[in-house]
C-alpha positions in Angstrom: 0.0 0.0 0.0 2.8 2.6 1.1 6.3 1.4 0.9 9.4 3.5 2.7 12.6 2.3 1.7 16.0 3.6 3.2 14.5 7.1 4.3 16.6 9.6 5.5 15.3 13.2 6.9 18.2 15.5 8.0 17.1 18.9 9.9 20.5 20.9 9.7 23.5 18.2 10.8 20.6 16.4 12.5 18.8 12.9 11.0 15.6 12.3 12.0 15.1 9.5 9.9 18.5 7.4 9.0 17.7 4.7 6.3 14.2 3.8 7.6 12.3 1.3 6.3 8.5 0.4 6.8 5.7 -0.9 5.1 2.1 -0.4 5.7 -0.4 -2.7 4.2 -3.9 -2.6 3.6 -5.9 -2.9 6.4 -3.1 -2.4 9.2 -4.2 -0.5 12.3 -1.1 0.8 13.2 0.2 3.0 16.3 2.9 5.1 15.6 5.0 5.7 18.9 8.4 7.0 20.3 9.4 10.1 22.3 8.8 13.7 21.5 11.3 14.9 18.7 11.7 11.7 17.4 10.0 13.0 13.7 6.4 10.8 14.1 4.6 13.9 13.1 7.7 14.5 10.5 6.6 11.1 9.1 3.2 11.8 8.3 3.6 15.1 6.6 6.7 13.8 4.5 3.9 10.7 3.5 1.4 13.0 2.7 4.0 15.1 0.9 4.4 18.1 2.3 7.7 17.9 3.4 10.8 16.1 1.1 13.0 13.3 1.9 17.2 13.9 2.0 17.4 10.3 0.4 15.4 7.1 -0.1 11.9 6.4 -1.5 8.0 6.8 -0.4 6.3 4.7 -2.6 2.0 3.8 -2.7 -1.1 3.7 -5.8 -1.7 6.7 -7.2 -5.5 6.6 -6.9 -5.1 6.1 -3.2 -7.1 8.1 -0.7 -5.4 9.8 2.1 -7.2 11.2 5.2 -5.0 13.1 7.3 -6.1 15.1 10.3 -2.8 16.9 11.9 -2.8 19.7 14.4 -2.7 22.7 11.5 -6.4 22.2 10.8 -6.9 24.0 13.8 -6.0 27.3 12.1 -9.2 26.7 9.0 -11.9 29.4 9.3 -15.1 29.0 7.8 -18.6 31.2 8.1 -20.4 28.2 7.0 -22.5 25.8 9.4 -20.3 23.0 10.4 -22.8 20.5 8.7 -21.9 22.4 5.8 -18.4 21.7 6.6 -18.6 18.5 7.2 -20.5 17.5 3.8 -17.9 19.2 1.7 -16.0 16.1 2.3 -18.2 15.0 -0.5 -16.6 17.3 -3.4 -18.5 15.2 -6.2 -21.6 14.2 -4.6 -22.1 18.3 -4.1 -21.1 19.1 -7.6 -23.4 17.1 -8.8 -26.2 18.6 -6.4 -25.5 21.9 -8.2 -25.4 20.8 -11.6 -29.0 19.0 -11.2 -30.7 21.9 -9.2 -29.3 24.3 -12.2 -30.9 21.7 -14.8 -34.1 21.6 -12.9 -34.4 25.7 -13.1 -33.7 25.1 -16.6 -36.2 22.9 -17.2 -39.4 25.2 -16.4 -38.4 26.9 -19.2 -36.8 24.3 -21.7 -38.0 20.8 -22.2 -35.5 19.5 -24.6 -34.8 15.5 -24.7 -30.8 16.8 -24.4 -31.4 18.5 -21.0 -33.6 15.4 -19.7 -31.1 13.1 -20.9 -28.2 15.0 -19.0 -30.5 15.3 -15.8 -30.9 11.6 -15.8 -27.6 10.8 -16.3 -26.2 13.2 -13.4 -29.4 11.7 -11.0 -28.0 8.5 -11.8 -24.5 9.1 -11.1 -25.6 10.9 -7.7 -27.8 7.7 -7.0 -24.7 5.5 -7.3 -22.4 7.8 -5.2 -25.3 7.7 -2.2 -25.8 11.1 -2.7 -29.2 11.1 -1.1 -27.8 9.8 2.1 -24.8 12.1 2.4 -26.7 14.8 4.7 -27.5 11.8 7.0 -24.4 10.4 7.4 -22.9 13.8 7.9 -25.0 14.1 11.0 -24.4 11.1 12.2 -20.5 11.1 12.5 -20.9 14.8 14.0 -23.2 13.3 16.5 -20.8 10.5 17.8 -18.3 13.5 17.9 -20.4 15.4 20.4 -22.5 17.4 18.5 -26.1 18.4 19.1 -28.7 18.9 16.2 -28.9 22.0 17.5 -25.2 22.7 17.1 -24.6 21.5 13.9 -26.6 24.5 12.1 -23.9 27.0 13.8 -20.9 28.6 11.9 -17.6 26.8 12.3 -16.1 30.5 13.9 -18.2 30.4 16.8 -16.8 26.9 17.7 -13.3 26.8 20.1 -10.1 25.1 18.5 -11.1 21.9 20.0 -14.3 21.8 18.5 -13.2 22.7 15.1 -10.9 20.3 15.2 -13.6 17.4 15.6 -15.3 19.4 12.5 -11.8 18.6 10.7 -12.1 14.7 12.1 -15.7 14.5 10.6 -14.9 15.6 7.2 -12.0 13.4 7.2 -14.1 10.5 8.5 -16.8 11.4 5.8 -14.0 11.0 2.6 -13.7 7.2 3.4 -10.3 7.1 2.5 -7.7 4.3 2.2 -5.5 5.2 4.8 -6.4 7.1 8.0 -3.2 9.2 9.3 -4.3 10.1 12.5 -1.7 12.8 15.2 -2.8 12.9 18.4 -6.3 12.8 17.4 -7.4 12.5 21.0 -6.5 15.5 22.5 -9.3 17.2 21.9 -11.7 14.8 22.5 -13.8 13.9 25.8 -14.3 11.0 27.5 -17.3 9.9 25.5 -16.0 11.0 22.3 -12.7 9.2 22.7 -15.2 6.0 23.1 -17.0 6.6 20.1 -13.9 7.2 17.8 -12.4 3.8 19.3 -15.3 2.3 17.9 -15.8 4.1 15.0 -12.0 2.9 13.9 -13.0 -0.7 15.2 -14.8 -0.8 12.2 -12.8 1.4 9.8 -12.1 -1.2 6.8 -9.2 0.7 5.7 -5.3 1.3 7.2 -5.3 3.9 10.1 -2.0 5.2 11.5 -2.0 6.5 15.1 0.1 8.9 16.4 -1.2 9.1 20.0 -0.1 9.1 23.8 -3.2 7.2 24.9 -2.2 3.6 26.2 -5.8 2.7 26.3 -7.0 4.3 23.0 -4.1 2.5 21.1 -5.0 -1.2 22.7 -8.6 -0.5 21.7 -7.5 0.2 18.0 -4.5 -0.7 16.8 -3.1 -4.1 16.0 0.9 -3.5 15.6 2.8 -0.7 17.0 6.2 1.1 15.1 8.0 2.6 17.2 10.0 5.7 16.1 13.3 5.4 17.8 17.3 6.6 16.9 16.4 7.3 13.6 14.6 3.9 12.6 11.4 2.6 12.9 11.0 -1.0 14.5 7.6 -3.0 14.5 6.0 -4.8 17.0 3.3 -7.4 15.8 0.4 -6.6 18.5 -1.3 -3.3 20.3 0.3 -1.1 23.2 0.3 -3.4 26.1 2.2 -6.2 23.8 4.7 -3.6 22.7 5.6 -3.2 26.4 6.0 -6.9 26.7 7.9 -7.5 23.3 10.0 -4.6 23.9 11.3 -6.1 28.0 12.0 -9.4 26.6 13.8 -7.5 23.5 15.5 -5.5 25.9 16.3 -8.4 28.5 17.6 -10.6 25.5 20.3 -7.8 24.1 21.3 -6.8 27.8 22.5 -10.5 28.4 24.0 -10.7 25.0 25.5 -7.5 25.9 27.0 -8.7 29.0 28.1 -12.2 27.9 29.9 -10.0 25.0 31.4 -7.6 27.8 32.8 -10.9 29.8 34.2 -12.4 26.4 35.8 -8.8 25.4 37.6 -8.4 28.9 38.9 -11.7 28.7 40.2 -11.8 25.3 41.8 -8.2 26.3 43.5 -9.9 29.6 44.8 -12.8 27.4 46.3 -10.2 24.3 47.5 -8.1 27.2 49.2 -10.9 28.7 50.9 -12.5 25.2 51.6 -9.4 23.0 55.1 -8.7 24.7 55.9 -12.7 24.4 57.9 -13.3 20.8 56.5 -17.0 20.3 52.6 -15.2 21.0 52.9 -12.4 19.3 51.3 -13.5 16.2 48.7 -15.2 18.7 47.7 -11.8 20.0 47.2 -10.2 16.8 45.5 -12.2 15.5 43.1 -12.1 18.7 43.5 -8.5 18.2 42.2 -8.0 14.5 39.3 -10.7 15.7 38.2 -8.7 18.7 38.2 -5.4 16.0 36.0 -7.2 13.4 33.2 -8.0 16.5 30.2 -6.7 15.6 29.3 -5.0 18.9 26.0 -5.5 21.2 24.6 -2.1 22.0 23.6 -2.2 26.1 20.3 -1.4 26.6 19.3 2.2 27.0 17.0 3.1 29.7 13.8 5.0 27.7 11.7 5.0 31.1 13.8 7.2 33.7 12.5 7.3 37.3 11.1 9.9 39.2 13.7 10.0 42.2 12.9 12.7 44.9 10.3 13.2 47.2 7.9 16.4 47.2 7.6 17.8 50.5 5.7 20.9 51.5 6.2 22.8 54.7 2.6 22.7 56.8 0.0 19.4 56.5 -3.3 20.9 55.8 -6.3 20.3 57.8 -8.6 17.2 57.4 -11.2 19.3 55.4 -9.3 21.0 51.6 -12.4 22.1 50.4 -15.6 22.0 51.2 -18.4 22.8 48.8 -22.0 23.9 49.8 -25.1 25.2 47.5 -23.0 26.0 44.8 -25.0 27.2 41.5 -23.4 28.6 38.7 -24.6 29.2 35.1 -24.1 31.3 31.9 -26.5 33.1 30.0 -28.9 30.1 28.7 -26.8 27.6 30.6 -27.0 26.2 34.3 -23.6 24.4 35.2 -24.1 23.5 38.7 -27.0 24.0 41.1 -27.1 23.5 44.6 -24.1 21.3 44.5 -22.9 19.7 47.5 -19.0 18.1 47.8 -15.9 17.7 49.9 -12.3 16.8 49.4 -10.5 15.4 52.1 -7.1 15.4 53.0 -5.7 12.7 51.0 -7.9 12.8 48.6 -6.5 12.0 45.2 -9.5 12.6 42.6 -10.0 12.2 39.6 -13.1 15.0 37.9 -14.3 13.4 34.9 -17.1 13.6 31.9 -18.3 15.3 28.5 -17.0 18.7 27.6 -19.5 21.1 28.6 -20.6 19.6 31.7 -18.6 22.2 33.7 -15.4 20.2 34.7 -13.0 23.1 34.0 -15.6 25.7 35.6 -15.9 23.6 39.0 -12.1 23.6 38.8 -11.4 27.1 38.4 -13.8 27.4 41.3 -11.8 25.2 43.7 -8.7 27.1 42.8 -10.4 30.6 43.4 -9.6 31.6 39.8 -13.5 32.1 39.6 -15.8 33.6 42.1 -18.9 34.3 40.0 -21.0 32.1 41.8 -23.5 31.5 44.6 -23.3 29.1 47.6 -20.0 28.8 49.4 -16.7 27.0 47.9 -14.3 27.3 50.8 -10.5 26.3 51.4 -10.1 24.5 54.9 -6.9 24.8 57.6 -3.5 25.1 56.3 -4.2 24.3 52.6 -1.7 25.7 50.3 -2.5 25.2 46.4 -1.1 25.4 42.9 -3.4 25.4 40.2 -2.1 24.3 36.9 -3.9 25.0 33.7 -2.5 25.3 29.9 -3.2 28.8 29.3 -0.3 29.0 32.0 2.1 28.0 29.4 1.3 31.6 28.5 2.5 33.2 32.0 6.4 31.5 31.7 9.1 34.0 31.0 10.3 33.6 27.6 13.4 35.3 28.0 14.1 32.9 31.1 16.3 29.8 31.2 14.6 26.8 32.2 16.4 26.8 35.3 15.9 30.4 36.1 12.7 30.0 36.0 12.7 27.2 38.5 14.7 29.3 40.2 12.6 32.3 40.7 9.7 30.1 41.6 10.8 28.2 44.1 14.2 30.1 45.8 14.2 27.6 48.7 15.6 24.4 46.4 19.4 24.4 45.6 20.2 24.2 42.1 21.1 20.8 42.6 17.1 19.8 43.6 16.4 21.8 41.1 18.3 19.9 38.0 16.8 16.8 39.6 13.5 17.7 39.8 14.2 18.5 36.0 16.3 15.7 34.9 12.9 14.0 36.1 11.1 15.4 33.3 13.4 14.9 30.9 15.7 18.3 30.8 19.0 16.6 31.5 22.9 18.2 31.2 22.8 21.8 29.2 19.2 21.5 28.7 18.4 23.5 31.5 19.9 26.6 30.1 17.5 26.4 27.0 15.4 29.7 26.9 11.1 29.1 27.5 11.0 30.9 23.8 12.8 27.7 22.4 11.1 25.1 24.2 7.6 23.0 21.7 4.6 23.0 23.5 5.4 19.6 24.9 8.3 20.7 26.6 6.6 24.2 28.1 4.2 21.8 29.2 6.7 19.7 31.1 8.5 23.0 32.9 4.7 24.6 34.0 4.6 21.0 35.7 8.0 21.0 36.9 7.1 24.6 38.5 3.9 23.2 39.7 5.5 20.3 41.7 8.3 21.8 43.3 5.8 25.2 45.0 5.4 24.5 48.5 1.8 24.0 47.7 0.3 20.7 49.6 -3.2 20.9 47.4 -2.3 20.3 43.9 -5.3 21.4 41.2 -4.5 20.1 37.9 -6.7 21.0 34.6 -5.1 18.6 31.4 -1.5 18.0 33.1 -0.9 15.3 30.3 -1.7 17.4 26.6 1.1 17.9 24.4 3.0 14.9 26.4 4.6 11.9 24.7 4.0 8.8 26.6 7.4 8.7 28.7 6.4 12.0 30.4 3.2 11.2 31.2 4.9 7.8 33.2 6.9 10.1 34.7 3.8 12.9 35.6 2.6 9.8 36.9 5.3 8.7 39.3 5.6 12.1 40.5 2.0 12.1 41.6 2.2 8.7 43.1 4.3 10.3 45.5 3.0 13.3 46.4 1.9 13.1 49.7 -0.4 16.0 49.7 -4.4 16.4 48.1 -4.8 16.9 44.5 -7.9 17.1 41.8 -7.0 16.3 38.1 -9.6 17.1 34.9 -7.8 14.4 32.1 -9.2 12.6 29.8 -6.0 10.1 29.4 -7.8 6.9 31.1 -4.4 5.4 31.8 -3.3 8.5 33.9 -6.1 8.7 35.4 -6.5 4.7 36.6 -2.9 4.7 37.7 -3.3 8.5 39.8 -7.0 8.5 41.2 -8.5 6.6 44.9 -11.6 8.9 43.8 -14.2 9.7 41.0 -16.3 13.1 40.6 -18.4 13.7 38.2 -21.1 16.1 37.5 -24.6 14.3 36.7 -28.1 16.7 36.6 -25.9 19.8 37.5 -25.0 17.7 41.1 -21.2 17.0 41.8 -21.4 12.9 42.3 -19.0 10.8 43.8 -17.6 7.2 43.2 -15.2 6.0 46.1 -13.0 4.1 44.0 -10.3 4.0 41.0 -11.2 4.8 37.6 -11.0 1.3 36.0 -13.5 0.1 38.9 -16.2 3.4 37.9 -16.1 2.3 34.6 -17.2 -1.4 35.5 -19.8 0.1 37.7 -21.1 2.4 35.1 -21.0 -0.2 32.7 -23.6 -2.0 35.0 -26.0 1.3 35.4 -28.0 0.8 32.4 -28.9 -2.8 33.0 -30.6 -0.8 36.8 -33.9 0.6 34.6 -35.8 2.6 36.9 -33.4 2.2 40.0 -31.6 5.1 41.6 -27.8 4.7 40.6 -25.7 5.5 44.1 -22.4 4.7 44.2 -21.2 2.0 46.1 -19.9 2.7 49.8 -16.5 1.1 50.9 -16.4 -1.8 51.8 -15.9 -2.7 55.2 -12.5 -5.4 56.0 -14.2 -8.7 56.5 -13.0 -10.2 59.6 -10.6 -12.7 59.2 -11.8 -16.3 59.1 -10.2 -18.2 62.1 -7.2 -20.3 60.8 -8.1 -24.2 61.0 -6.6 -26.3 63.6 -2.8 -27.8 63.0 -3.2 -31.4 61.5 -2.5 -34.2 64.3 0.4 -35.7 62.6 2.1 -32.8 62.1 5.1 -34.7 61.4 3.8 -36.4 58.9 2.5 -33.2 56.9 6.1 -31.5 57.2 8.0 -34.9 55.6 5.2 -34.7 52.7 5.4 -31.6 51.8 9.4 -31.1 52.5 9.4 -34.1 49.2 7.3 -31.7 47.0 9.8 -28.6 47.7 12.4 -30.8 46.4 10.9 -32.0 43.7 10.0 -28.4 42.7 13.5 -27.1 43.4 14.8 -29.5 40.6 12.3 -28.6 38.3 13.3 -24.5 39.0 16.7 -25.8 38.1 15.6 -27.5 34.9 13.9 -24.4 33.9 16.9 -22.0 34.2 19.2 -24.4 32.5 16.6 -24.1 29.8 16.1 -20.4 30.0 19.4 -20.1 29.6 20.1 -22.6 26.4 17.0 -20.6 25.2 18.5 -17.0 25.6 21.7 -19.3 23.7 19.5 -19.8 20.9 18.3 -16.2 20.2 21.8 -14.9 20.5 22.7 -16.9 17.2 22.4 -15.7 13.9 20.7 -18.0 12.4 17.9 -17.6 14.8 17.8 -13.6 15.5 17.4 -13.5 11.0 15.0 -15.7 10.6 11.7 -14.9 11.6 9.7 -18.1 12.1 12.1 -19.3 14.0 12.9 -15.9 16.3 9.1 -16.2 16.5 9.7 -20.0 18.0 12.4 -19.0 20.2 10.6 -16.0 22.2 7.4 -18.3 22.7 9.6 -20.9 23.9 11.5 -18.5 26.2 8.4 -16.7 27.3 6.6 -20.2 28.1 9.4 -21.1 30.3 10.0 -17.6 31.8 6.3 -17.7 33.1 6.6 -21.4 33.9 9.7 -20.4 36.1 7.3 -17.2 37.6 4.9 -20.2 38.7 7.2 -23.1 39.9 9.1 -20.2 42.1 5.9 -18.9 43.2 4.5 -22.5 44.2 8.0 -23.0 45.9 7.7 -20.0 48.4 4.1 -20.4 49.3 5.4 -24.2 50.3 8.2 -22.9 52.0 5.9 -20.4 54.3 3.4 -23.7 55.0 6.6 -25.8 56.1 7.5 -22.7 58.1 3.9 -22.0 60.1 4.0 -26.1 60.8 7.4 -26.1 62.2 6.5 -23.4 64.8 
């Protein structure tokens, strides 16, 4: 379908791309994946065109169909309704519509055979392009994209960039093209939206590539992930969560190939070392000399997924109440966002505030963090709370002219510099990258500083509105980790359903203009909502917490207690040889992928990972079964 052979993309002395290859075939559901600045949204634009290789070869049909929705259609303008935008996806289907409506005004006047023969023929050619069903279908994408009936008659200038970028997704959706090329098309999108779009691509008979930063979105679509890394681009035959997999055992593989190389390297150095001053081993030495040149070399594995390694701390624990919320209304004109609402976030409290766009979310938000006061009822902050409230328009309040450290700096005067370039190095600004000025830094990056700023204030209530747009996966692991150990009170607004599962012991979300609770983590809401519709007609509370069950009293101590021990003493032998069967064969295993022969050939590389997996998890198992047999022997020997 497309073929890249041996691409290369310099920018300046720099390669992006260094003899790349990659084909996509028809079909393929493909995530494309790697680190910010590694060219992914390069790629697209130099397969659509707009951008030239330095060397090698994009190759595909030339009737095929391309749909590509990138951030830049954020900047089209239009005074027309967005159904209107929408539809002109469907350049010959509305031709036509114009030609026949001119024939028909024609035709009140002149009755020729020539002009009914041309009006039939252009009614038949609309018939076979579906014509007549165009306007439905237009509404019907826009609809799973989150818009009303209501809203669809409205120009595409009174819409925000988020919204006209789902008018962009629509029209692309409406082409039915080939190939879908898809960047970050979820970062616009809400919760419900996201859903719809998984689905909606589910079904999608043709090849979509993903550039994306959602975990869960790319396991619900794609089926093999490329990963964009060091100037290639490697594939990995399954979605997001078998990448990960692949990828370790990869990784695990090379780093003992590595190391057996290392051992081998040292000791043939230690033996030339020791014979190249000896006249009868000289020639012995060189030759061990040119052998150990000619190696090809094992690269040691590079650690992509850095660690977040320093603790927050903040200088006064707030009181048991953050915030307590109590007959709060708030509306714009024509619009009621919250009335009479009732909540409270404890100390502790890590939630999660989650729903549609225009539910109020960001409002309730800037409520809590006293950025808005145009309300009624009481939103009050409790004993000893200190907050920071991070939002994206705060990209927009960085000093430019700053360095990245200066900025920390100024911000927080009570970290050494050291703390400081830790707390960055964290996120991914390492060596002289601190010294880069904000006026240099992509969005992505900004977006990691305001973070960086937001983490290290002495604030022990964190209130976070979209921490995770514009970041590539490895930062948002690493916003993740940071928050994991905060041991303060924070709400988030994200619609990234891995963050949020991995960050949140609570759910809010605002249902009939009411803040509503779930005590739980996200992945268990979404089981229990799942469940809500099959309730018909019953009120829908969340669950409490459970209460600890009291512990069943532990069954008396068999008789012959000797007995039992000599037993099961036999079965921990028996399963300490078989853990020592498994690592010999784990290890003539790891033998076999290091040759040649193996690592070349496919099939049989395919072979060899099962195998080693297999054994790996039968190891996990037999190791597992050994301890829990060891801790019985140990409760019966008391």
């Amino acid at each position: 379908m497309i073929a890249i052979n041996n691409l290369t993309f310099e920018i300046g002395a720099r390669a992006l791309y260094d003899e790349a290859n990659w084909h996509i075939k028809p079909g393929e559901k493909i995530g494309l994946i790697g680190a910010n600045g590694t060219g992914k949204t390069t790629l697209l634009k130099i397969i659509v065109g707009q951008y030239s290789p330095t060397s090698g070869t994009i190759s595909m049909a030339k009737d095929i169909k391309i749909g590509y929705l990138n951030q830049d259609l954020l900047s089209y303008q239009s005074d027309k309704s967005i159904l209107h935008v929408a539809m002109e996806a469907f350049e010959r289907q509305n031709q036509l519509h114009t030609e026949i409506e001119n024939i028909l005004k024609k035709l009140e006047t002149d009755y020729s055979d020539d002009l009914l023969h041309k009006l039939s023929d252009k009614q038949h050619e609309f018939e076979a392009l579906d014509g007549y069903s165009i306007e439905y279908r237009a509404h019907e994408i826009l609809a799973g994209l989150g818009f009303s009936e209501e809203e669809q008659t409205r120009q595409l200038s009174t819409f925000s960039g988020g919204w006209r970028m789902r008018v962009m997704l629509a029209r692309i959706l409406l082409q039915a093209p080939d190939i879908l090329l898809l960047d970050e098309p979820t970062n616009h999108l809400d919760l419900p939206s996201i859903k719809w779009l998984e689905t909606y691509l589910q079904a999608f008979e043709g090849a979509i590539v993903i550039v994306s930063h959602d975990r869960y979105f790319l396991d619900r679509v794609v089926k093999k992930i490329v990963e964009s890394r060091k100037g290639k681009l490697t594939p990995y035959a399954g979605n997001y969560s078998f990448y990960l997999e692949e990828k370790a055992l990869r990784e695990e593989i090379q780093s003992g190939q590595y190391k057996n190389q290392q051992a081998r390297i040292r000791q043939e150095e230690r033996l030339i070392e020791r014979f190249r001053a000896k006249a009868s081993k000289a020639k012995m030495a060189q030759s061990r000399i040119k052998a150990l040149d000619k190696m090809e070399r094992v690269d040691d594995v590079d650690d992509d997924n850095p660690s977040v390694n320093f603790s927050f701390k903040f200088s006064k624990q707030s009181g048991r109440h953050v915030v307590r919320i109590e007959h709060l209304s708030k509306s714009y004109p024509g619009l009621s966002i919250l009335n009479n609402a009732e909540g409270v976030i404890e100390k502790g409290d890590k939630i999660a505030l989650i729903g549609a766009n225009g539910k109020g979310k960001s409002t309730l938000l800037r409520i809590i963090a006293g950025a808005d006061k145009d309300f009624t009822g009481m939103s009050e902050t409790g004993h000893n709370v200190t907050q920071t409230f991070f939002a994206q328009h705060q990209l927009e309040a960085l000093h430019l002219e700053n360095e990245i450290i200066r900025e920390l700096q100024a911000f927080a005067p009570k970290h050494t510099e050291t703390e400081l370039r830790s707390i960055l190095g964290c996120f991914l600004f390492t060596g002289d990258d601190v010294f880069k000025k904000i006026k240099v830094l992509s969005g992505g990056e900004k977006s990691r500083v305001a973070l960086a700023k937001a983490l290290t204030s002495d604030a022990n209530f964190l209130v976070l509105d979209e921490p995770t747009n514009h970041l590539d996966i490895q930062s948002v692991n690493i916003l993740i980790q940071s928050l994991q150990q905060f041991d303060g009170t924070f709400i988030v607004v994200s619609h990234d359903r891995f963050f949020l599962d991995n960050i949140a012991n609570k759910i809010w979300y605002i249902e009939n203009q009411e803040i509503k609770e779930y005590p739980g983590t996200y992945a268990e809401y979404e089981e229990w909502q799942s469940k809500r519709p099959a309730q018909a007609g019953k009120p829908a509370t969340p669950p409490k917490k459970e209460e600890k069950p009291a512990e069943k009293p532990k069954p008396a101590p068999s008789a012959d207690k000797s007995g039992e021990l000599k037993r099961l003493n036999q079965t921990l032998l028996k399963l300490e040889e078989r853990i020592g069967t498994l690592k010999t064969a784990l290890a003539d295993t790891e033998t076999q992928l290091s040759k040649q022969e193996i690592y070349l050939d496919s099939k049989k590389l395919a072979a060899a990972n099962d195998q080693y997996k297999k054994t790996k998890a039968e190891l996990e198992t037999v190791q597992g079964d050994w301890e829990s047999l060891a801790e019985q022997i140990l409760e019966l020997e008391q």
